[in-house]
C-alpha positions as CSV (number, residue, x, y, z in Angstrom):
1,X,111.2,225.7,180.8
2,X,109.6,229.0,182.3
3,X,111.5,232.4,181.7
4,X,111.0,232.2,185.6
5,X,113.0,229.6,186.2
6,X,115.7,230.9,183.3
7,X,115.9,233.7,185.3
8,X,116.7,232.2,188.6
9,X,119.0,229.5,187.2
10,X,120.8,232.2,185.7
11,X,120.8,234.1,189.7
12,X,122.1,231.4,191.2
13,X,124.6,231.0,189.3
14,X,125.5,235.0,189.6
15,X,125.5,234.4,192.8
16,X,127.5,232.0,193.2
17,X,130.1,233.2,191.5
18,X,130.3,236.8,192.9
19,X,131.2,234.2,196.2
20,X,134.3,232.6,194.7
21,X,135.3,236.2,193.2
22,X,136.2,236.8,196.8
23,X,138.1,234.0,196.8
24,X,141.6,233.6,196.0
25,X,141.4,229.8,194.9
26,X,141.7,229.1,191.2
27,X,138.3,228.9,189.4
28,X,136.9,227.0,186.6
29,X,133.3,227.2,184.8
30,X,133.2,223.5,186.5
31,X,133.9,224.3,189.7
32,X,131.6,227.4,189.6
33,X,129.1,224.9,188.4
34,X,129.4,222.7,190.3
35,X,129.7,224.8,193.8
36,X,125.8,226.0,192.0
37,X,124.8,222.0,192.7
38,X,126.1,222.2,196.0
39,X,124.7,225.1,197.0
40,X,120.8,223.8,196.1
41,X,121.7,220.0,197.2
42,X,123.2,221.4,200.6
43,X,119.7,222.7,201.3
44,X,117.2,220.4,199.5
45,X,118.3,217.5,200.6
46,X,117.6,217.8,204.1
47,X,114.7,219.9,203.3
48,X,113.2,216.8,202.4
49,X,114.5,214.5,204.8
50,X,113.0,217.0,207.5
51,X,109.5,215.7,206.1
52,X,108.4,212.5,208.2
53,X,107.6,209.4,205.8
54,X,103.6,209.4,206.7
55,X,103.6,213.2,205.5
56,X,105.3,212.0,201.9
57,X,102.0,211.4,200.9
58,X,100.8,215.0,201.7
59,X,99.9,217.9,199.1
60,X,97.7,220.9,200.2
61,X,94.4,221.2,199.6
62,X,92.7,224.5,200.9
63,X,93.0,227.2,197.9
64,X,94.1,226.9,194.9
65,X,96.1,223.4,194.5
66,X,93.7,221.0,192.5
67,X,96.7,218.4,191.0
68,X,99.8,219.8,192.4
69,X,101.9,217.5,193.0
70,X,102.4,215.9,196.2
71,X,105.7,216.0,198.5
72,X,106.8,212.8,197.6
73,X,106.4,213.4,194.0
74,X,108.1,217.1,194.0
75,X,111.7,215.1,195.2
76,X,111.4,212.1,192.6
77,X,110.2,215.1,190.1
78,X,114.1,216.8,190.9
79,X,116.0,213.6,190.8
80,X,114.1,212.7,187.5
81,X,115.2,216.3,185.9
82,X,118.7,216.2,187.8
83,X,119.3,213.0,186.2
84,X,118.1,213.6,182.8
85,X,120.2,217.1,182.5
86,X,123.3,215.2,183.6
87,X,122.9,212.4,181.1
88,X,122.4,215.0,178.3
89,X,125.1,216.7,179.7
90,X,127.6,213.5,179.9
91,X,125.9,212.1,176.4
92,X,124.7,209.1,178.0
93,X,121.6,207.5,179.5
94,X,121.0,208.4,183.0
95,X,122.3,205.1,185.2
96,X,119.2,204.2,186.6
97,X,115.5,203.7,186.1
98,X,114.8,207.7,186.1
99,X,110.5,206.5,185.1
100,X,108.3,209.0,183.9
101,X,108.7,213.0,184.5
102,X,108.0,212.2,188.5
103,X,110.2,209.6,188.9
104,X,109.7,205.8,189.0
105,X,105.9,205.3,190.3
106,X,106.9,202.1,192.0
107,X,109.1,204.3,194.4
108,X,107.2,205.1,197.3
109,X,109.3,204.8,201.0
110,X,111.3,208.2,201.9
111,X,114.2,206.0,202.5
112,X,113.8,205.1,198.7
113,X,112.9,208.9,197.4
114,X,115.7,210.6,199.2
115,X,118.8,208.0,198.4
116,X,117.2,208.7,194.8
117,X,117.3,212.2,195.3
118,X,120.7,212.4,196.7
119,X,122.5,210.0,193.9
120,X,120.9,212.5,191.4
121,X,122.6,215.3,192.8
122,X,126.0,213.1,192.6
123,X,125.4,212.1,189.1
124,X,124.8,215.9,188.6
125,X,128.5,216.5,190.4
126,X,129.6,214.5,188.0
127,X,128.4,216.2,184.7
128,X,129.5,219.5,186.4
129,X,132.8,218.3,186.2
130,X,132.9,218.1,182.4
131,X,132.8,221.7,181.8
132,X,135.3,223.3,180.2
133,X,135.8,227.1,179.0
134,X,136.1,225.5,175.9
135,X,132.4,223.4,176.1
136,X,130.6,225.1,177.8
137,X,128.5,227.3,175.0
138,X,128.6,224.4,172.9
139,X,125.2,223.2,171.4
140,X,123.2,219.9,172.9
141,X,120.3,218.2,171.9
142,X,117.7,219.1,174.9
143,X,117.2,216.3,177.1
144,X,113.8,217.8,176.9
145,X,113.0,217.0,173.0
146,X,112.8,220.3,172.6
147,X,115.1,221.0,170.0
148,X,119.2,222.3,170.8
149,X,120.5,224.1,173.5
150,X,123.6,225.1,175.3
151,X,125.4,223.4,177.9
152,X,125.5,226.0,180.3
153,X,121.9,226.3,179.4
154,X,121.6,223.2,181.0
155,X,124.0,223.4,183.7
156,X,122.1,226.3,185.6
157,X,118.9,224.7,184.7
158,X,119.7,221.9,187.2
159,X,120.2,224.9,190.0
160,X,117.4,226.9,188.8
161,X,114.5,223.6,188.4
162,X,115.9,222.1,191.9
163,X,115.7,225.8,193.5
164,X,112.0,226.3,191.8
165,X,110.5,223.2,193.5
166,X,112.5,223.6,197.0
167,X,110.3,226.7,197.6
168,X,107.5,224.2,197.2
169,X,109.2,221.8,199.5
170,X,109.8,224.2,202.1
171,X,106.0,225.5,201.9
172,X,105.1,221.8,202.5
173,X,107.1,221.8,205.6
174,X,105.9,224.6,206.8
175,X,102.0,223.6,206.1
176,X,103.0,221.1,208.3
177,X,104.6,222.8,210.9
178,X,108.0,221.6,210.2
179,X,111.0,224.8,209.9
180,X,112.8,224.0,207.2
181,X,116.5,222.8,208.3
182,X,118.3,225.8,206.6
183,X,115.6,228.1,208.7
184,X,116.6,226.6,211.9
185,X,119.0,228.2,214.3
C-alpha cells in the first residue's frame, strides 16, 4: 500500500467524521466507518454503472498507459480488495470466489462486475460493523501477507483503495465522454 493511498484513506475518514461532529446523533468508530464505506460506495457504484457494457472492455491508450488496467478490471480489482479487507477484518474467508488480485477472470458481463462490486461493498458494511472502541487498534494479520497491521489500518484502507481507483474510473468515463453521475446536475 502506497503512503498515497495511506494518506487519503486516513482523509476520508477525517472527513467524514468532522460531518457527524456536526451532528447530534450518537457516534461510534463503526458507524464513522462505516458512513466512510458509504460515502465511496454511494459514488462508485454508479460511477461504474454509468459505463455502457461494450466500453467495459476499454482502457486508454494515447500517452503513458502501456498495461493499465482496463475498466472492467479496475471494478473487479475494488470488490477483490473490498472483499479481502472485510474477511481479514471479520476473520473469515471472503464468501465468494474473490479470483486473483482482479477479480475472477471468468467474470466478464457488467451485469456480473457491478452485482460483484456492490455485494463487496455490503460484505464491507458488514465488517464495519464489528468495530468497537475497544478493537479497533488491535493487531491483524494483513490480508495482504504482509506481515501485522491494525484494524483501523484496514478499515480506512477500504475507503482510501476504493477512492484511489474511482479517480481512474471517472477518468475512464470521461475519455469516453460519459460525466460521471456525482458530476451531473
Amino acid at each position: 500500500m502506497t503512503k498515497l493511498v495511506r494518506v487519503a484513506a486516513i482523509l476520508a475518514l477525517l472527513a467524514s467524521a468532522s460531518l457527524w461532529a456536526q451532528s447530534s446523533e450518537p457516534k461510534t468508530i463503526a458507524q464513522i466507518l462505516d458512513r466512510s464505506v458509504s460515502g465511496v460506495e454511494n459514488e462508485l457504484v454508479p460511477a461504474v454503472d454509468a459505463m455502457p457494457e461494450d466500453k467495459f472492455s476499454f482502457a486508454p491508450t494515447n500517452g503513458e498507459f502501456k498495461g493499465v488496467k482496463d475498466f472492467a478490471t479496475q471494478a473487479k480489482h475494488i470488490a477483490h480488495v473490498n472483499y479481502l479487507v472485510a474477511a481479514g477484518l471479520l476473520g473469515e474467508k471472503p464468501p465468494v470466489d474473490i479470483g486473483e488480485d482482479n477479480g475472477p477472470a471468468v467474470m466478464k458481463s457488467k451485469a456480473e462486475i457491478v452485482k460483484f462490486l456492490k455485494d463487496s461493498f455490503a460484505y464491507s458494511h458488514k465488517a464495519m460493523a464489528t468495530f468497537t472502541e475497544k478493537n479497533v487498534a488491535a493487531s491483524m494479520d494483513s490480508p495482504f501477507g504482509e506481515g501485522k497491521t491494525t484494524r483501523l489500518a484496514m478499515g480506512v484502507l477500504i475507503v482510501g483503495h476504493s477512492f484511489d481507483h474511482y479517480g481512474q474510473i471517472v477518468e475512464y468515463l470521461r475519455m469516453n465522454s460519459i460525466i460521471p453521475p456525482a458530476s451531473r446536475q
